[in-house]
Structures are given as C-alpha cells and as structure tokens.
N, C-alpha and C positions, 0 to 999 in steps of 0.2 A: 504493500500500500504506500509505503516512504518513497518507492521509486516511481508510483505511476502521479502522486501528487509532486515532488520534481519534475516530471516530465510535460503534467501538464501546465504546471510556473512556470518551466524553460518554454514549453511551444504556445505559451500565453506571450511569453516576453519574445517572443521571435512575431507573436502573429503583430503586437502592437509594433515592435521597431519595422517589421516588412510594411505598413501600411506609415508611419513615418517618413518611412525609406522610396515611398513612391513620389515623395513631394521632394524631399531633399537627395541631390540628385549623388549624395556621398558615397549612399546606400544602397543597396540593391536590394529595393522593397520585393518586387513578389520573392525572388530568390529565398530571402529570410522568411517568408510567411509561408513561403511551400516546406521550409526545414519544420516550421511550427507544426504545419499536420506531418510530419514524417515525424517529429516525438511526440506528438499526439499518437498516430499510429504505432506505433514501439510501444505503449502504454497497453495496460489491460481495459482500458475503459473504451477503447473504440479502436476499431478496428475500419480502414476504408479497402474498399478494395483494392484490385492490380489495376481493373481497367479506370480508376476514379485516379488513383495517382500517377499512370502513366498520362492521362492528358493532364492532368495538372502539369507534371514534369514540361510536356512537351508547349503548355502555352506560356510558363515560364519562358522556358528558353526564345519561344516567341517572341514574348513581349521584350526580352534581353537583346534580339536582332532587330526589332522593332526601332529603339532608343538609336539607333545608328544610322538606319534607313529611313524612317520619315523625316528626321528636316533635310534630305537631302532632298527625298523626292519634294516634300512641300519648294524648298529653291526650285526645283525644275516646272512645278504646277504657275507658281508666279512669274514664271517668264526665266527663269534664270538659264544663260547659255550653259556651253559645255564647260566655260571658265568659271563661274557661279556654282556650279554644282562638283569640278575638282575644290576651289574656293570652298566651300561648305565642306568635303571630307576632309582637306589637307587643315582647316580651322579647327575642326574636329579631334582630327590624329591630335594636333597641337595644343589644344584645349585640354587633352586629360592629361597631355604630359606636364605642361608647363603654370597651368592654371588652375589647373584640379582642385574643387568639384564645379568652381562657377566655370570653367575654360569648355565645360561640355554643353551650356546654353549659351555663353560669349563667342565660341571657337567659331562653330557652325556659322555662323552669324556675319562675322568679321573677316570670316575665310569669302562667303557668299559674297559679299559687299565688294570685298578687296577683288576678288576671280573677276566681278561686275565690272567694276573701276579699268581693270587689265586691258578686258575686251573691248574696253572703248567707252563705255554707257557715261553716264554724266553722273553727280551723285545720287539724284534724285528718281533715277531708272534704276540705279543699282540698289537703292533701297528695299525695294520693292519683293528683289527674290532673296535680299537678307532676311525681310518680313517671313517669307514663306519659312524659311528656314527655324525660327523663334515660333511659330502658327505647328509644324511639324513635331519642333520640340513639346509645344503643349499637347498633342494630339496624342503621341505616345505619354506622355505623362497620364493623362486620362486612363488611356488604357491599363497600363500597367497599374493604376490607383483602383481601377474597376475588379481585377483580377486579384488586386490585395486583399482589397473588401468582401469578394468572395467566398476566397479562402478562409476569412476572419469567419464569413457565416458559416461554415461548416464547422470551422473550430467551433465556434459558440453551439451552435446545434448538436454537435455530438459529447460536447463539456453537459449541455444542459441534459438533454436528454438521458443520461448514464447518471446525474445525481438529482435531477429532480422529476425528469417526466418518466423512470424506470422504476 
C-alpha cells in the first residue's frame, strides 16, 4: 500500500508539472504527464491497458514532432519563402541552443523575419510569416496542453474511481 500511495504522489506530481510543462516551454509537458499514468499504471490501483498506453505513447511523441513543425509550417501558410521557413528552422536549431527555453518561441520567429529580410521583403512583408511562425508556436502549445489535460482526466478518473466510486 506504501508503494502504490508513492506512486500515485509521484504520477500526481508528474500529471500536474506535464500540464505546467505544456505552457512553459522548459518542460516537456505531455512527456511528464504520460510518465504520471505509466506510475499510475505500475500501481495496484489501476491498471490501463496496452492499447490505451501505446496511443498515448504514440500522441506524445506526436505532439513532441508537433513543437518543431508547426511554426514552420505556420511561416510557410503566411507567405513565408523558402528563406522564411530555412529562417524559422535555423532560428529554431539556435533558439534551444543558445537561448533556451525562451530561444524556442524567439528563435523560430527571428530566424523567419531575418530568412524574410534575406530574400529581399521589406520589414513589414517579413513580418508577417514571422507572425505565422509565433501563430504555429501557439497552435502546438494548444495541442500539447489539450493532451496534458487528458491524460490528467484519466489520472483523476482512475485515482477517483479505485478510492471512492469502488
């Protein structure tokens, strides 16, 4: 009983820092909130299935490809050229390196503008698929908050149901 009540404090404290973790961009919110049901699951109080935690697994990782590919593609939807949208991944790469955690909503951004700027545009055109690219960024942030919150309702559901609706 000592280890399935750690376990559900530790995948309590994982569901809340994964749904933290989807707003601040430090953290790798669903990541952490899928570890919460996997020591949820290791517990005797509830058990999920294979096929319930392999799509979990797999929209995690999702939403982890996700954070890399929409503000690109958002730069490409607002007009951004082929120099806009290398601009947006090269801001990117550079963003988690050297600015890290704000260099992953600045990088894309600044990368997009500057690619913009390159191919010629004026400031005021190259704004524009820097836009898309910060529009991108919030769009996966959604997402991944969406899929935090999910997971939270399972934890909560299978926490509640094993001590008070059983």
């Amino acid at each position: 009983m000592l280890l399935d009540t750690t376990l559900i404090i530790l995948g309590g404290i994982c569901v809340i820092t994964g749904l933290l973790g989807c707003i601040l961009p430090v953290l790798p919110g669903p990541v952490i909130s899928y570890a919460g049901l996997i020591l949820l699951h290791l517990s005797s109080v509830h058990s999920f299935t294979v096929e319930f935690l392999i799509t979990f697994a797999v929209l995690t990782i999702f939403t982890g490809i996700l954070d890399y590919v929409v503000p690109i593609y958002g730069t490409q939807k607002l007009g951004g050229s082929k120099y806009g949208i290398w601009g947006s991944t090269l801001g990117l790469l550079a963003g988690i390196f050297f600015l890290f955690p704000a260099g992953i909503i600045l990088g894309p951004m600044a990368g997009a503008f500057a690619g913009e700027m390159i191919s010629g545009k004026n400031a005021r055109q190259a704004l524009k698929p820097a836009f898309g690219s910060f529009l991108g960024f919030l769009a996966s942030t959604v997402v991944r908050l969406v899929l935090a919150a999910v997971m939270a309702f399972y934890f909560i559901m299978a926490v509640y149901s094993f001590y008070f609706a059983g």
